[in-house]
Z-matrix of the N, CA and C atoms (Angstrom, degrees):
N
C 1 1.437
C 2 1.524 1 108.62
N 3 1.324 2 117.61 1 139.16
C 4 1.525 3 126.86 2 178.35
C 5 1.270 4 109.11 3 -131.32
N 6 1.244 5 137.78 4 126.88
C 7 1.209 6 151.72 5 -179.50
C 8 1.944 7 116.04 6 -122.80
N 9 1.504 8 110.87 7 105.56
C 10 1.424 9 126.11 8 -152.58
C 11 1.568 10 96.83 9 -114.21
N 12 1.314 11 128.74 10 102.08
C 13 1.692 12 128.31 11 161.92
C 14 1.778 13 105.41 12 -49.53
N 15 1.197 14 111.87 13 154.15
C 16 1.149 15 127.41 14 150.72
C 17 1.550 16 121.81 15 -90.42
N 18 1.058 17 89.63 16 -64.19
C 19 1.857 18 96.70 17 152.15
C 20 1.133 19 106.34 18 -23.01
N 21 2.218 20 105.73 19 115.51
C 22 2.005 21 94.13 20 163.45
C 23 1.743 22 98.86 21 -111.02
N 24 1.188 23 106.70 22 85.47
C 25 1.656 24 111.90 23 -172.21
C 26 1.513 25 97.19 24 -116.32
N 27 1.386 26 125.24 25 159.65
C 28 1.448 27 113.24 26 147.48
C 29 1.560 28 119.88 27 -101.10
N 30 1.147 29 102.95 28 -16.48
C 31 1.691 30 96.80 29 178.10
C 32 1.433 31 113.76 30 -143.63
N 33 1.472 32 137.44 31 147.68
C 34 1.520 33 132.13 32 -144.81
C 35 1.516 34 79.70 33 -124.15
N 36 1.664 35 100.86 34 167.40
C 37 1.484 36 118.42 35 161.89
C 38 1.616 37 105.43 36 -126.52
N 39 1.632 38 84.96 37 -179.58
C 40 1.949 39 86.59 38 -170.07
C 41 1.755 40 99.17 39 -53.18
N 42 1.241 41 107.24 40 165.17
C 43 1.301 42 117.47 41 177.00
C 44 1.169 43 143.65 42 58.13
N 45 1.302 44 98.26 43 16.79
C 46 1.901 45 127.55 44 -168.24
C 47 1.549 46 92.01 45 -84.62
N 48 1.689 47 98.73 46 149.06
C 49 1.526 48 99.68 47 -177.52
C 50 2.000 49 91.19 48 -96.98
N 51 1.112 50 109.21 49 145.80
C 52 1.709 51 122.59 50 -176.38
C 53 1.625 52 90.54 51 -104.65
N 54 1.173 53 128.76 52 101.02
C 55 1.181 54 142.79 53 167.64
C 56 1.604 55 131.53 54 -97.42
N 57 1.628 56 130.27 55 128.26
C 58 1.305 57 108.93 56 174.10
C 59 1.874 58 91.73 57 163.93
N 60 1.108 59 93.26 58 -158.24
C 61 1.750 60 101.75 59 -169.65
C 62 1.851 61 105.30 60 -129.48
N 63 0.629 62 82.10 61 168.99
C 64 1.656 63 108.88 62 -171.35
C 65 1.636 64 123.00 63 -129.53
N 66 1.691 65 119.03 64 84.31
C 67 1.000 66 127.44 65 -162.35
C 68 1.530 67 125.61 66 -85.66
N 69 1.532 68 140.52 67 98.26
C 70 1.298 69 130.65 68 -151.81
C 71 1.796 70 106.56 69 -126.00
N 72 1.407 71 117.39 70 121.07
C 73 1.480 72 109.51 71 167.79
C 74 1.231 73 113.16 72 -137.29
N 75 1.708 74 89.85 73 106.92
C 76 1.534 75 116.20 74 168.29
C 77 1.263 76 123.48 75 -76.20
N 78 1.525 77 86.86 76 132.28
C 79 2.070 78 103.75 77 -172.28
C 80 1.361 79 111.10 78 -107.20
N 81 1.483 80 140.15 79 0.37
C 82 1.071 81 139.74 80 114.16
C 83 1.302 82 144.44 81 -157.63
N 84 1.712 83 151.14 82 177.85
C 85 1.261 84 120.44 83 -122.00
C 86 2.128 85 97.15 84 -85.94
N 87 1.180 86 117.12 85 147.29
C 88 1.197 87 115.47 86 142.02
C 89 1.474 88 122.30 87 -136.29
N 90 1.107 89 125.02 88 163.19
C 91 1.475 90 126.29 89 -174.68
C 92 1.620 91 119.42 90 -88.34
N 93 1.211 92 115.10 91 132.61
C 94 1.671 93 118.29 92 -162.61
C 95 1.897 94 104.46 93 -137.18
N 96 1.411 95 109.51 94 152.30
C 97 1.315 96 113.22 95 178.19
C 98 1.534 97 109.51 96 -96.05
N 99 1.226 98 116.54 97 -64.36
C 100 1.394 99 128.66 98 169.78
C 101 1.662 100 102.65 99 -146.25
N 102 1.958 101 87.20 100 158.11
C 103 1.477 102 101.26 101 160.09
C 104 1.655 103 137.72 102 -97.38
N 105 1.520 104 104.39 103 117.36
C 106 1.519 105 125.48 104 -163.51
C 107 1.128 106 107.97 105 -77.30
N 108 1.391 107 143.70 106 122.46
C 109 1.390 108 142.01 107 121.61
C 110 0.932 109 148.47 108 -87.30
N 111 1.316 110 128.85 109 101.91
C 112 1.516 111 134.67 110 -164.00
C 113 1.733 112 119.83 111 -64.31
N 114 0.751 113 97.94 112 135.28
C 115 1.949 114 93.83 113 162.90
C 116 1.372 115 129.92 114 -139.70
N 117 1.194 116 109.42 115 110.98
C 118 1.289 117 108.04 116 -152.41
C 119 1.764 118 97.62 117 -113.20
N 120 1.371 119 129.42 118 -171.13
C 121 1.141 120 119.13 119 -158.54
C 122 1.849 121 114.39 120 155.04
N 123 1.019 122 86.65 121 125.46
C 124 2.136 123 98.05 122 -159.69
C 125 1.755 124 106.79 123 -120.32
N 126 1.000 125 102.20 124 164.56
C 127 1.391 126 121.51 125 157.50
C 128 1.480 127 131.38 126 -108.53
N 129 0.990 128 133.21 127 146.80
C 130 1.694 129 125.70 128 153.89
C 131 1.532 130 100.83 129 -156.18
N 132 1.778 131 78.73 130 148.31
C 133 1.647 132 98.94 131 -169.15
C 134 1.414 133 91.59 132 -127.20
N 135 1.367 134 104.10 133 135.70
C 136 1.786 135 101.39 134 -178.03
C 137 1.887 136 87.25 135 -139.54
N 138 1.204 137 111.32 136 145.87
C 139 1.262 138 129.96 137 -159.26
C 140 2.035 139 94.65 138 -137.99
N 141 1.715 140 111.50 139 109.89
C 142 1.054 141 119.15 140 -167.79
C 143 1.508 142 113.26 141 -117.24
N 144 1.367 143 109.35 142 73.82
C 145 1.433 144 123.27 143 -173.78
C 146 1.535 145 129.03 144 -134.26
N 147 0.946 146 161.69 145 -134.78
C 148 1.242 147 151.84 146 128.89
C 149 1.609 148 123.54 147 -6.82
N 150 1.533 149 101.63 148 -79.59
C 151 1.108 150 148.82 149 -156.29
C 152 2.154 151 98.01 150 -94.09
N 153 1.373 152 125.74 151 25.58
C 154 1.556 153 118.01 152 -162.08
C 155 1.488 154 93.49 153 -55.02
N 156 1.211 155 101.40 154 135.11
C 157 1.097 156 122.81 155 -177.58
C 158 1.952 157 100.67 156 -140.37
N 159 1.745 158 103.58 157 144.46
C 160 1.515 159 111.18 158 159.83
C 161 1.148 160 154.47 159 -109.62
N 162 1.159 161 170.24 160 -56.25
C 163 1.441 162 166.86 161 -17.27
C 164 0.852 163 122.87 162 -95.79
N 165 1.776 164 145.61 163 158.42
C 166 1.207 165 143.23 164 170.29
C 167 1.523 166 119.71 165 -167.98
N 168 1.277 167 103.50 166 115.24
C 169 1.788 168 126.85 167 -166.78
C 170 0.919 169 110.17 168 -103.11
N 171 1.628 170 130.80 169 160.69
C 172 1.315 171 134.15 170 142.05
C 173 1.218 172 101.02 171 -86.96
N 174 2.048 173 114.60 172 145.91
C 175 0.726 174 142.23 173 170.66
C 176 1.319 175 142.65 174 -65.36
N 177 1.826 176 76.06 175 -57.55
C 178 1.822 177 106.76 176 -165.51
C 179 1.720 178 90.35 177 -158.03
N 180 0.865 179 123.37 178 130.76
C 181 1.646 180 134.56 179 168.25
C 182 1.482 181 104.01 180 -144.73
N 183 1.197 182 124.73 181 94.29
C 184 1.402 183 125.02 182 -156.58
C 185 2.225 184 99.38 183 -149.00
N 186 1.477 185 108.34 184 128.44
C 187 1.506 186 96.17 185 158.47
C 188 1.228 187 121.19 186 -121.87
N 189 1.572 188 102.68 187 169.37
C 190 1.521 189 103.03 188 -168.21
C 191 1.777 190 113.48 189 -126.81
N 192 1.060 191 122.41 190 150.21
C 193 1.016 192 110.80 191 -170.22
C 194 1.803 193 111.26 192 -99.85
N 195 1.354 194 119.59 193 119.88
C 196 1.615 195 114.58 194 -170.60
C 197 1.171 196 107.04 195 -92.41
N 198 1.574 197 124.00 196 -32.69
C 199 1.162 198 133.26 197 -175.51
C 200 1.361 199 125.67 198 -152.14
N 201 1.556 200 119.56 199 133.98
C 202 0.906 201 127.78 200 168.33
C 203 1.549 202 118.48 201 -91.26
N 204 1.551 203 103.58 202 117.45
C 205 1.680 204 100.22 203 -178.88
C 206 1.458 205 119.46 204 -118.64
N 207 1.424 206 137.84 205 -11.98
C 208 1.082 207 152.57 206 168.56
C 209 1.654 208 132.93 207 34.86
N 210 1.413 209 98.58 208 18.80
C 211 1.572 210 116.39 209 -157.11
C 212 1.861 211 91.09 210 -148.41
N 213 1.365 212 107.93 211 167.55
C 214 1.394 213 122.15 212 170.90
C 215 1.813 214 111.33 213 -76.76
N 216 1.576 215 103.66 214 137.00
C 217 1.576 216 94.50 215 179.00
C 218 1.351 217 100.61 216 -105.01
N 219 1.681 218 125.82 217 147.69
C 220 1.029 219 128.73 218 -178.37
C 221 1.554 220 102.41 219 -111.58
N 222 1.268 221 105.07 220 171.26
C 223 1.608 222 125.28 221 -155.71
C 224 1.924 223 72.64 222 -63.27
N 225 1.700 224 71.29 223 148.12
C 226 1.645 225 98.16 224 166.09
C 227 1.766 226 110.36 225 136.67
N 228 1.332 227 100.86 226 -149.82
C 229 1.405 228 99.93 227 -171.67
C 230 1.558 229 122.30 228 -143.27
N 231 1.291 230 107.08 229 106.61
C 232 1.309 231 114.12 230 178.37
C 233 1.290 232 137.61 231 -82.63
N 234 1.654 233 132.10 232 159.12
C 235 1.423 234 107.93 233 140.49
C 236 1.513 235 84.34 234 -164.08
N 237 1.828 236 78.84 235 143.79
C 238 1.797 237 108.84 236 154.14
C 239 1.183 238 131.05 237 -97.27
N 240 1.456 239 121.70 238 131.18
C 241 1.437 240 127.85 239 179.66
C 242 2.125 241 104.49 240 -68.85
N 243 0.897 242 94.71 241 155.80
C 244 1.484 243 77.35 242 166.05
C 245 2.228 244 97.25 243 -169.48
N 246 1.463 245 108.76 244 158.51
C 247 1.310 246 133.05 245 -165.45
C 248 1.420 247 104.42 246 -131.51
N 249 1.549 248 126.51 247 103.91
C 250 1.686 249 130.43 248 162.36
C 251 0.885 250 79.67 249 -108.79
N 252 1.324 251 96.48 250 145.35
C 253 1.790 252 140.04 251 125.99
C 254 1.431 253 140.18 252 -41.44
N 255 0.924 254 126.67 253 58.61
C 256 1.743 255 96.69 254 -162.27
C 257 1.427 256 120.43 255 -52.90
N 258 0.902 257 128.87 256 134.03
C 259 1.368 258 131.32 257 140.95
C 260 1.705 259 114.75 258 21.28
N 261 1.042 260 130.50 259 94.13
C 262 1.763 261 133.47 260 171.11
C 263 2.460 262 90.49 261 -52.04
N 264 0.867 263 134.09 262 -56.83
C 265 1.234 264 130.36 263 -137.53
C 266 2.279 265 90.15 264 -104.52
N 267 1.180 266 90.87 265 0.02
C 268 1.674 267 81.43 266 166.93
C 269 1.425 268 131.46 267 -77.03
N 270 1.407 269 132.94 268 154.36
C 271 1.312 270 122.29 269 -148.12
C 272 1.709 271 94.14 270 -89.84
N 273 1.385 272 112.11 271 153.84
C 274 1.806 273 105.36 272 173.34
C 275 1.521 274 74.36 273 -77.04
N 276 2.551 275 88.45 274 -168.03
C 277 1.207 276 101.20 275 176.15
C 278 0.804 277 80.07 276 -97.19
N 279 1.834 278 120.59 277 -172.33
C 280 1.493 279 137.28 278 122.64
C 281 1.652 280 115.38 279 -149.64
N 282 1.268 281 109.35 280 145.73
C 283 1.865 282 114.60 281 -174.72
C 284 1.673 283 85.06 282 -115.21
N 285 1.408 284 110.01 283 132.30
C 286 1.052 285 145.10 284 -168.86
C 287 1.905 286 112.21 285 -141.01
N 288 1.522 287 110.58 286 109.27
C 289 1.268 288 96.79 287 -155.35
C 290 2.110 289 91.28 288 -133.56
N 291 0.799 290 124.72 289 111.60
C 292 1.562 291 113.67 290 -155.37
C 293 1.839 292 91.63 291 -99.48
């Protein structure tokens, strides 16, 4: 499986559309409901002073559904286009280094 952005960004903000295709070549048949993509996505805050200290959260752990396939796929070669959303209320990044 290969998964190619269209997007030539390196880093998204809330509400960015995640654009691109989804490349799959099956070598033989198995049966599938839909295709899942996860997106997952963290923070860490590291504080470099006296006292270094770290943290580290999940953000966003969220899936999406690109495709519905509901049938057996047979050998060959696919791909789905697919369009997320992120999240309007997800945090941007930023590196801040004083």
């Amino acid at each position: 499986m290969q998964i190619r952005f269209e997007n030539d960004v390196r880093f998204y903000k809330p509400g960015d559309d995640l654009v691109g295709t989804v490349y799959l070549q099956v070598t033989e048949d198995f049966k599938c409901k839909d295709l899942t993509m996860s997106i997952k996505g963290y923070e860490e805050l590291d504080r470099f002073d006296s006292n270094h200290s770290s943290a580290f959260k999940t953000i966003i752990d969220k899936d999406f559904i690109v495709s519905k396939i509901d049938d057996a796929a047979r050998p060959g070669k696919y791909q789905w286009p697919f369009k997320l959303k992120l999240p309007e209320d997800l945090k941007p990044s930023f590196l801040w280094i004083d």
